[in-house]
N, C-alpha and C positions, 0 to 999 in steps of 0.2 A: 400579477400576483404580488402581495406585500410582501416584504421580507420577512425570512424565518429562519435563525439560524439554530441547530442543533448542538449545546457544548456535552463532548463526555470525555468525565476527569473521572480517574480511578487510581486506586492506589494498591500496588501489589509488590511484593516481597519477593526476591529473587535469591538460594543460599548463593555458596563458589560459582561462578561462573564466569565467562567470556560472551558476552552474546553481542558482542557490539566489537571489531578489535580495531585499533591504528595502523597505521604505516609499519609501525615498530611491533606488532601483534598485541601490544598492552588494551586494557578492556579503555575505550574511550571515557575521558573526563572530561569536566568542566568544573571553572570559579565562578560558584556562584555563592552570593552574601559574604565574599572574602575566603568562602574556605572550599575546597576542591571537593568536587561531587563526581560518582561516577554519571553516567551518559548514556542513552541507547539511542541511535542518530532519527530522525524521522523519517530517512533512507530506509534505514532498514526495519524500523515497524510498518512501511509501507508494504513493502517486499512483502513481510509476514501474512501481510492480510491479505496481499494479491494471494499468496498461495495459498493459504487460509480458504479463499473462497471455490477454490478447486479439488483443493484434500477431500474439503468433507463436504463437498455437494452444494454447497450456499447458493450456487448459480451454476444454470446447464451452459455446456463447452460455448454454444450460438451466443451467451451475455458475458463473452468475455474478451480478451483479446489475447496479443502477443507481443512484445518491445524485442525489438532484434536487429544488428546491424547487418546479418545475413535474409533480409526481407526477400530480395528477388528468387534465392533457390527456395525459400519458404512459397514462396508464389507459383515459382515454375511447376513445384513438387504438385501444387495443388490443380494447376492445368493439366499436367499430365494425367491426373486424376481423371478430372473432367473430359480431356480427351485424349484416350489412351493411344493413341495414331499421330502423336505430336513425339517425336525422342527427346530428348531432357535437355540438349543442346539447343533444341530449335524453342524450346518451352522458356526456356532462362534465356535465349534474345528478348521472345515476345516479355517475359515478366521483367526483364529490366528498361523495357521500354517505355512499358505502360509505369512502372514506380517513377521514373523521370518526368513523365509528363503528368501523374498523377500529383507528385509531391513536388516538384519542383527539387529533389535531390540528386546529387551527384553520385555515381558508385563506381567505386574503382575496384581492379583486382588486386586485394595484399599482396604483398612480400612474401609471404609467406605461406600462403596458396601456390603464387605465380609459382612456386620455385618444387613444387609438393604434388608432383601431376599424381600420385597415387591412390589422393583422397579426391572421394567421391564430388565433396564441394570445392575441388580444389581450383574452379576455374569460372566458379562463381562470384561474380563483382559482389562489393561489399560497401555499405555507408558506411561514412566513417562517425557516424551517431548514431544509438537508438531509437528506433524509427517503433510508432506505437499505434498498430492499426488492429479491427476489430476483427473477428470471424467473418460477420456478416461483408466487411469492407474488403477482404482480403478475397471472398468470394466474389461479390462483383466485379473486381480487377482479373478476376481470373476469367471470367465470363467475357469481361470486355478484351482481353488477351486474345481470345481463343477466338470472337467474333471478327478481328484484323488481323489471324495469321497470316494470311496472302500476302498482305504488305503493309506490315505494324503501322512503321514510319507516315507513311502515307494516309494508313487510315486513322491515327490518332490525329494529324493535322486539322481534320473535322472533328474530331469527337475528345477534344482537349479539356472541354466544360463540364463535358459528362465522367470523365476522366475524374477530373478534381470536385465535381459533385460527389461521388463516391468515394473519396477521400473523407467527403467532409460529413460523409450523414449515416446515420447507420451508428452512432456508438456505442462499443460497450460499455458494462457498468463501468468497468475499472478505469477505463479511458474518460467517461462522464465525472467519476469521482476526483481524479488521477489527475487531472487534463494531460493535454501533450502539446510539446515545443516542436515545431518543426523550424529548423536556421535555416533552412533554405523557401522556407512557402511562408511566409507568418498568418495567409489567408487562412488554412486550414490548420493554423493554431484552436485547442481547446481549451478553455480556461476552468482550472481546478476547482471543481466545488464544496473538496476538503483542505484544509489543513492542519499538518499534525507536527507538533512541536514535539523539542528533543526532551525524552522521559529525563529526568534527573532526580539521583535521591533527595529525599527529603533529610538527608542529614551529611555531616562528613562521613568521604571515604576514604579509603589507602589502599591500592594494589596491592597484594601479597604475588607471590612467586611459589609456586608449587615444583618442587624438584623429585623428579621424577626416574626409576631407572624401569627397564622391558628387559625381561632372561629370554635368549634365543633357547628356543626348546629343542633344537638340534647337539647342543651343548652337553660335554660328555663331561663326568667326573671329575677330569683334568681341568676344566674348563670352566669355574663358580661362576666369573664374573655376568654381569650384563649385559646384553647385548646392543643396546645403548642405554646413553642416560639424555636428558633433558631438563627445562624449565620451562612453565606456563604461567605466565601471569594471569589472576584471579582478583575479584572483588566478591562483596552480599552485599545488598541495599535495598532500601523500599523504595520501592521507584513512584514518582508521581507523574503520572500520565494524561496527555491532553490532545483534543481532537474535538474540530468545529466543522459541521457540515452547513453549506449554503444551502438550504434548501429549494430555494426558487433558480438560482445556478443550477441545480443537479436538474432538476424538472428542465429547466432549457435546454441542458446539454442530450437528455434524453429524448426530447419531442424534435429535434432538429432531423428532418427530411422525412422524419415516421410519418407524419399526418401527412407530407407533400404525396408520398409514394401509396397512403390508403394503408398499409400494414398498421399493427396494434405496436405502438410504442412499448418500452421495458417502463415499467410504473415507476413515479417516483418512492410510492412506498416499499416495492420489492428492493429495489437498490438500497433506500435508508436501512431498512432491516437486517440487509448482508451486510450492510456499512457496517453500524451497533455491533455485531454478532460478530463481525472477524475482528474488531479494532479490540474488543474484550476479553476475547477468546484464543486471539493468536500470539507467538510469542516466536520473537528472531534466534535461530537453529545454529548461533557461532557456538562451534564448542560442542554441542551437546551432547556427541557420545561420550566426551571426556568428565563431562560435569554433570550432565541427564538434570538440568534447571527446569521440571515441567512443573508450576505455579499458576495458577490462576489468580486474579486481584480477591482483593480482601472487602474492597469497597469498589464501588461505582457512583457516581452521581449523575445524572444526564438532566440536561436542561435546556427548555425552549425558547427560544426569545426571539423578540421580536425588533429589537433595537440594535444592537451588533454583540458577538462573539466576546465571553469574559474566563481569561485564565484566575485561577487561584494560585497559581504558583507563587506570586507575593507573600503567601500566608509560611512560606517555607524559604524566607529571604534569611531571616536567622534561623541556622540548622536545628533541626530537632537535638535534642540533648543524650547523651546515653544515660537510659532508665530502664531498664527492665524489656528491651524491644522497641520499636518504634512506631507499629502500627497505631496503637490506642492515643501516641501524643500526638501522629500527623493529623488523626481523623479530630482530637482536641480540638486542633489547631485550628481543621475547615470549620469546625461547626463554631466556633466563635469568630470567622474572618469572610467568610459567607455571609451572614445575617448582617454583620456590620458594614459589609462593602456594598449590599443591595438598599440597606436603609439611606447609607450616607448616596448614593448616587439613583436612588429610585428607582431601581431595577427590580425589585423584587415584582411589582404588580404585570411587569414585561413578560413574565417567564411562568412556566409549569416548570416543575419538579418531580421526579422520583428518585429514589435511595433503591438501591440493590447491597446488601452489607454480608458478612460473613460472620460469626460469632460474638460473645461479649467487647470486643477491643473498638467494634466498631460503633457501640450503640449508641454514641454520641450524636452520631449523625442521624437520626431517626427524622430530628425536627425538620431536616433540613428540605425533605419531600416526601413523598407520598413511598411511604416501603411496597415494595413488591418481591413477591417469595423466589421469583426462580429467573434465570436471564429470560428464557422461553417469553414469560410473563411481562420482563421490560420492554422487549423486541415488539412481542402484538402491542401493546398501550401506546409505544412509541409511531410503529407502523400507521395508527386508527389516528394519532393525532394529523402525522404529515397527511395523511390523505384526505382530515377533515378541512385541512390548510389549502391544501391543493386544489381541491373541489370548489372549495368558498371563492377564490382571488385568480383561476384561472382562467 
């Protein structure tokens, strides 16, 4: 299959908010064109979309997965399932057995379990890393569990391949999209077939500090004061956001084991379409009862191409200026740095185009592709292209 890569840049307005913090709780920044921008890490717009794709149904439980350094009681929980005549203690040998010879990781019991016999998973080993397996993977290992309770050990010594087969096939979307590291196997490493760079306004920012006090409502007459006080730091920005899906990456990651075992693979197009739809639509939750930031982008651009993956964030290397809002000078911005940077390097005849826009600020960008009226509307056109892709070079 030829390459095809999918770029989606949008630009969306955030008021007061925290959605991103540091070490220190301040809303993340960067220097970028010499002067300090706020930040939303690709951490955490990744997050947004994994849950994104769960909130609101984008994908059933079976096309998705789970990252957790508590894998083995997630495993054993699910044997016991399967076989309810297994007690949780004999279920969590078998599921830490098969996770070691499945992934080639280590799991120890914390500190702080070890010491905590009261809690349920208190005696449950643990990776000391994120370990990032699918439904469908979690269930064969449970299967494979339950088929060697007589004598784990022994029976995984023949069935080690089959072991780390199921490790390795079966992925969900988010895992397909996502990839995942394992440091202890690098065999049944996944390699990512998005990436999503860190949002940054398109203009300068400055933290503010929001000081705050709470009245205890038990507080009698005598008693005006506060109940506490505090500070929050805050930022607004218009954020410029950016996300490149491999498209013939994501199809490999998803056909791995699907065809070997005869089941129907998860399409490339179902996955690009949850991809579009939560990278668009979802938004990182720091903060939010305190600020309630629920924004949508103003604009979207998405583009296909066939050469490699192109940010515009250059177009926003000198800050937008304060004029009246920001929106109408960033989209300014694209629509005279777009046209110039596909002429000058002939990218334009590589790529399909469409615009998804929001009001008058945005109308600059009409030329830029092909308008389409509603996300609904981007997602199908988008979905018909990858699968006209897929079909042709598979």
């Amino acid at each position: 299959m030829n390459r095809l890569f999918l770029d989606v840049h949008a630009l969306q307005t955030v008021p007061p908010s925290n959605l991103n913090r540091d070490d220190a709780g301040s809303p993340k920044s960067a220097i970028y064109g010499g002067v300090p921008r706020a930040r939303v890490s690709s951490q955490a717009w990744k997050r947004a979309i994994r849950t994104y794709f769960s909130d609101e149904k984008l994908l059933e439980p079976n096309e998705l997965g789970v990252r957790t350094k508590r894998v083995a009681e997630l495993l054993a929980r699910r044997i016991t399932a399967m076989e309810p005549s297994l007690p949780h203690g004999d279920a969590l040998v078998l599921a830490s057995e098969v996770v070691r010879t499945a992934t080639g990781s280590k799991l120890e019991v914390p500190r702080r379990s070890a010491s905590s016999a009261k809690e349920s998973h208190s005696a449950a080993p643990e990776l000391k890393y994120l370990l990032f397996l699918s439904e469908r993977q979690l269930d064969g290992l449970a299967e494979l569990a339950i088929e060697g309770a007589a004598d784990i050990k022994k029976y995984l010594k023949g069935a080690k391949a089959r072991a780390k087969e199921i490790a390795d096939t079966h992925h969900s979307v988010d895992i397909a999209l996502f990839g995942r590291m394992v440091a202890d196997s690098s065999d049944i490493n996944v390699g990512a077939a998005v990436q999503v760079a860190h949002a940054i306004s398109v203009h300068q920012v400055q933290s503010e500090s929001d000081y705050y006090t709470a009245i205890d409502d038990c507080n009698t007459e005598a008693e005006p004061g506060a109940g506490m006080i505090g500070t929050v730091e805050f930022n607004s920005a218009t954020l410029y956001r950016y996300a490149t899906l491999n498209v013939q990456q994501l199809h490999r990651n998803l056909v791995v084991g699907a065809c070997a075992s005869n089941e129907p693979n998860i399409t490339a197009r179902r996955a690009t379409e949850a991809f579009v739809h939560g990278f668009v639509a979802s938004l990182p939750t720091g903060k939010i009862n305190a600020f309630g930031h629920h924004t949508l982008p103003d604009a979207v651009i998405v583009k296909l191409r066939t050469t490699r993956p192109i940010s515009f964030v250059p177009a926003f290397e000198e800050a937008v200026g304060e004029s009246r809002g920001y929106v109408k000078h960033a989209c300014d911005r694209l629509a005279t740095y777009v046209p110039s940077l596909e002429r000058a390097y002939g990218e334009g005849g590589s790529s399909r185009s469409w615009v998804l826009r929001v009001g008058p600020a945005t109308e600059s960008l009409s030329p830029i592709g092909i308008e389409v009226e509603s996300l609904d509307s981007l997602i199908t056109v988008i979905g018909q292209a990858v699968t006209d892709h897929v079909e042709c070079y598979a």
